[in-house]
Every structure is written in C-alpha cells, then in structure tokens.
N, C-alpha and C positions, 0 to 999 in steps of 0.2 A: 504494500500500500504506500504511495507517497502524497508528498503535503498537500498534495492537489484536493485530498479530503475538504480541508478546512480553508481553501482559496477560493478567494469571491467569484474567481474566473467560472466556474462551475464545476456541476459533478456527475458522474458517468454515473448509472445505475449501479454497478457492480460496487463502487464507494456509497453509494447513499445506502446498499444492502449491508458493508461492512461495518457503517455508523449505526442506522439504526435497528439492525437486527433482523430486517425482512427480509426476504427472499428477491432476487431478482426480478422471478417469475409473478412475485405476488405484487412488486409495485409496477411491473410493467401490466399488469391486468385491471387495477388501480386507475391505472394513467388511461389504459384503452376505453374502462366500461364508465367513469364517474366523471373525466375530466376535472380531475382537480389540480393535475400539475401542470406545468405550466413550458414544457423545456425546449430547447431552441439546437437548431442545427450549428454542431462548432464547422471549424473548417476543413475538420476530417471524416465528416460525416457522422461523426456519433454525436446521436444526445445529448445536452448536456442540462442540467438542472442546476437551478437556482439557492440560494440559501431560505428562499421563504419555504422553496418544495420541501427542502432538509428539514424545516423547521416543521411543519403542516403534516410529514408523514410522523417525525418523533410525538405530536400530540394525537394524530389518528388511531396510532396504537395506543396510546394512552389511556386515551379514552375507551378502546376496545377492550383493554383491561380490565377496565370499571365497571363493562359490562354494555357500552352500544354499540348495536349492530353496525357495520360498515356501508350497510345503504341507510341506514338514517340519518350517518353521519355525512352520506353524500348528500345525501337532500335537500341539506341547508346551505351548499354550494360552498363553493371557497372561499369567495369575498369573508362570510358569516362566518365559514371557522376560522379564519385569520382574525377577525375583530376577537373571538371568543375566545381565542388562545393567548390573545394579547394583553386581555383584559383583566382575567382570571385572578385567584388571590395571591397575595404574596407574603410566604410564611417568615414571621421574623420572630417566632417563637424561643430561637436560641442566642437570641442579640438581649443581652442587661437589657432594662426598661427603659434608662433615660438615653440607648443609643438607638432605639426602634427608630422615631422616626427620621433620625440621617442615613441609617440604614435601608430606610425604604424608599428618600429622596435616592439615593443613590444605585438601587436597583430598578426602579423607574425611569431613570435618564439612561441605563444600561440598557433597557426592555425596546427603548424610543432610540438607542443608535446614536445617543445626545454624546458624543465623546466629549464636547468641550465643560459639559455642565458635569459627566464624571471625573475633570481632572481637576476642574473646580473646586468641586466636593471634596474629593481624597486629600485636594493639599490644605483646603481649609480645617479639616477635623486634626491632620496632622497639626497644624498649627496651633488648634485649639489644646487637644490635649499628647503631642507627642508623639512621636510615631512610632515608636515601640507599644503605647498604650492603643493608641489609632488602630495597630496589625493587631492586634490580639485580640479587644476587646468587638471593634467593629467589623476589619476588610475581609478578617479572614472566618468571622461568622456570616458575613456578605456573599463570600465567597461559596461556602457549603450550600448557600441556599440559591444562588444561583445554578450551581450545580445541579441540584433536586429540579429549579425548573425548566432548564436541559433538556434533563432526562424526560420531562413529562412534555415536551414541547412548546415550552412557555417562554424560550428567550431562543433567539438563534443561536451561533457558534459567533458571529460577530457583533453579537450585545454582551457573550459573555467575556470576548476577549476585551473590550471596551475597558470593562476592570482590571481583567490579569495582566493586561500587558502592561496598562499604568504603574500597578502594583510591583507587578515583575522586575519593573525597572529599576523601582528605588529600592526594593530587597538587596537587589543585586548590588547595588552600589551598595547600600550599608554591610552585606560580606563580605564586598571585599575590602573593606578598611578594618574589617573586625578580623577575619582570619588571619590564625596564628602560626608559626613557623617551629617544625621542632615538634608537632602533634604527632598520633598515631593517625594513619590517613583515612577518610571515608569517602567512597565513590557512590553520588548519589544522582540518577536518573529516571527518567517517567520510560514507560516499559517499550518496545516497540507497538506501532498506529495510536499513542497516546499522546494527545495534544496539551491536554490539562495540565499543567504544571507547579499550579501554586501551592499545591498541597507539599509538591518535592521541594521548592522553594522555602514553605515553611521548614520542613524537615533538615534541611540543610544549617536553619537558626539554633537551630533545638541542639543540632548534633555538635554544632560550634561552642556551645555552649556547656557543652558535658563535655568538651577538652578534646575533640578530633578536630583533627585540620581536614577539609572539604574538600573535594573537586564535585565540581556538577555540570553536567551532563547538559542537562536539558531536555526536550521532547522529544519523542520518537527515536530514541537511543536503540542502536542495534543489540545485543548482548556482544556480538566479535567487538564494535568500541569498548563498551562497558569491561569487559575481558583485557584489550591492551591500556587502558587506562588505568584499570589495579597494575597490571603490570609494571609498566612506564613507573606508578607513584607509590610502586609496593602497600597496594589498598588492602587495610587489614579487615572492613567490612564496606559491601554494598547496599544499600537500599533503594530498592524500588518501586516508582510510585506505580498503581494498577488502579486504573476509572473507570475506561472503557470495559463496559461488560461481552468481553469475547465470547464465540462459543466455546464449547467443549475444546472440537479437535483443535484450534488455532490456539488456545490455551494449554494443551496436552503437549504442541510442537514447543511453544515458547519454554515453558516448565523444564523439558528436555534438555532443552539448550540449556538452560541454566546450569542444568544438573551437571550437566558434560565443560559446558565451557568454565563456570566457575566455581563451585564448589568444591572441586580439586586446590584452587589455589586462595580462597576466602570466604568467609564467611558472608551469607547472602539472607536479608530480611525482604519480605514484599508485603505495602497496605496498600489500600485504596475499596473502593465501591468494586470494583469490577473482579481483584482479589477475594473478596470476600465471599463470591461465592464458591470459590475452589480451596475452600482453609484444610480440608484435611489430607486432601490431594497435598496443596502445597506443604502441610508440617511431613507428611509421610517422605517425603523427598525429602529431606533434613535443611529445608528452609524457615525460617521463623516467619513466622503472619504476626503482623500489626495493626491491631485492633483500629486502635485510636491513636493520635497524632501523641498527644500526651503520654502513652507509654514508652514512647522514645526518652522522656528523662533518665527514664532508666538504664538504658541504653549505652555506657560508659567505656572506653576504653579497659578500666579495670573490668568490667562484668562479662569481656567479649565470651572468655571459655562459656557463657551459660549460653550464647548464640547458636553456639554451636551443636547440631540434634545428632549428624552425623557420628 
C-alpha cells in the first residue's frame, strides 16, 4: 500500500477497501446500484475517488453496524448523509470539564477543514496554559476522539490530519531539544499502511522520559527500516504504534515479520486500536501488547528483562 491512501489526489478502490475494510466487490456494487460515490477518471484510466467517498463509505458501514439497512441508507441520497455524518455528536467525554469546550471548538474547525482556526486554537490554549499541560490535558484527549470519529465516518482523513500535523510538529521540535545523549536507545514507529501517528508521537515523550534516548520513525514504517535502525543505533527496545484495524491474514504477515526480523535482535512492544484486536496472537509471539499509552511509565530501561516473553 502506498501514501496515495491518504493523498487528496485520490483513491483507487483496492485503497478505499484496505482503509475501510470493505470488499472491493462490495463498494464497486455500492457505487453501480445506489450512486452514492462520486469518482472520476485519473489519466490512467482507473477510478479514482474522492476523500468525501472515503469518508461517506467509513460512516455507511457505521451505520450498518448499528443496525441500517444499506438501501435505506441509500435512500436518503448523499447530499443527506454527508450533512448527517457531518453533523452528528461529538464525544468529549474524556476531556477535564473546564477543557470540553476548546476541545470541541477545536474538533469542529477540524470537522469544517478550518486549518487556520485549528492553528489558532492549539497555539492559543498552548499559551494559555502551556504546552506540556495543553498535550496532555486537551490535544491529545482531542486526539483519541477524533480518532473514534474516523473510524465511524464522522471526520475525513484531512480534518483529522488538520490537528496531527499541527500537533506533530511542535512535539517534534520539543524532542528534539529534550532528547538525551548517553541513553539506552528506543526505536519507535507506526506499523506499516499506518498513517496515525500521534499516538507514536506521544509515546516517544513518555519513553524520553523514563530515561531512553529515541529514534522515530514515523508513518508507514516498513519492519526491514525498523530492523536497520535498531541496528544502525543498537535499539534495545521497539515500539509500535497499530490503529489501523487490519485483517486477519495482512496482520498474520506483518506479526511474522516481526517475529523473524526483530525479535532475534530486540525487544518489541505493539498498542494501538487496530493491535488490540490480535492481543493474544501478539503476546503468544513473545511481543508485549500495550494496553494504554500510560503503561509505558513503566516501561524503563531498568524493567527491559520483564519485556521480554521470549
């Protein structure tokens, strides 16, 4: 899969089935019987769709979830589920009380494609209360719930990056003024076709902070980099982020790899959303699964021996 996933240029069915889980067959039957997508001839003659289509099938199935049928969900035409998917609530359940509502200023201007009122926002609340206080308390519980509306079709991939890439930025610069020289090293990556990042991001604070010096990777990391980069920096643990919920076999291959490419040479933890459904698959392989971002405190150069299940 390449980043053509997540580029506004468009996307081939065979990517909008790897994002959102459907069948090739099932959204080009979709596309023939309901008219709900929308896609355009590139200059090779394939298909290409849109990010509203990306968006409009992740809420179709959503909704199918819940229990409606796929013609009555045609029936209200596209125009009516793009206002309704757009519209819908936004959980801010796990944001403190007195940051709900900058939190939901600021996933609304995400929702609306508002980049300039999201960069607005992030560096006024930084300013207000600091931006260690800002990452913790607000972006990065903005963050999670962004996520969730993702997954249910309720923001595109370019409202959600709206935030991360903002976000992304200034993390970045604040590690690398904080990273330390002289650490045990941690090689830290989002899994391969994983675009999501900020959760690895986060991860990388957390680990800086229980005394490893970092490298990070970034998105869509192959395991062969992830493999020469303990190398290259004698990585004594990897962690990687997993969001994208894979299938089985495409999950069964990547696991594999793991097994073969680095667990011979380091120790290897894997969290995320997409992780989460293969926890005993992955502890059986003598990988560690990470629940929650927060049990990385634990996580210490000293504690490495207990990483390791092998």
């Amino acid at each position: 899969m390449s980043k053509l996933m997540f580029d506004t240029s468009g996307y081939r069915i065979k990517h909008l089935a790897e994002i959102t889980g459907l069948s090739s067959h099932v959204i080009r039957k979709w596309d023939q019987r309901y008219d709900l997508l929308t896609p355009q001839r590139a200059e090779n003659g394939y298909r290409q769709f849109d990010l509203e289509d990306l968006q409009l099938l992740l809420f179709i199935k959503q909704q199918q979830t819940a229990g409606t049928a796929i013609g009555q969900l045609a029936s209200q035409g596209r125009e009516a589920l793009i206002a309704k998917m757009n519209s819908g609530p936004i959980d801010v359940t796990d944001i403190p009380e007195s940051y709900k509502n900058d939190a939901t200023i600021l996933i609304q201007a995400a929702r609306q494609h508002d980049q300039q009122n999201v960069d607005q926002t992030i560096h006024r609340l930084i300013k207000q209360y600091g931006f260690g206080q800002a990452l913790t308390q607000i972006f990065f519980p903005v963050l999670r719930s962004i996520g969730q509306l993702w997954h249910q079709g309720r923001i595109s991939p370019k409202g959600e990056r709206a935030v991360s890439q903002t976000i992304r930025c200034l993390l970045a610069d604040d590690l690398h003024l904080q990273n330390g020289n002289g650490k045990p090293q941690a090689v830290v990556a989002c899994m391969p076709h994983d675009f999501h990042e900020i959760g690895a991001m986060a991860a990388v604070g957390i680990l800086r902070q229980k005394g490893w010096k970092t490298t990070y990777l970034g998105e869509d990391s192959s395991i062969e980099i992830v493999r020469l980069a303990c190398q290259r920096n004698e990585g004594r643990l990897v962690l990687l982020s997993c969001v994208v919920e894979h299938d089985p076999e495409v999950m069964k291959n990547l696991i594999d790899e793991i097994v073969h490419q680095l667990l011979p040479i380091t120790s290897v933890a894997i969290g995320g959303k997409g992780a989460s459904l293969y926890i005993d698959w992955i502890e059986r392989k003598g990988i560690r699964y990470i629940g929650e971002i927060d049990h990385l405190k634990n996580m210490t150069p000293d504690s490495l021996r207990e990483l390791r299940i092998v």
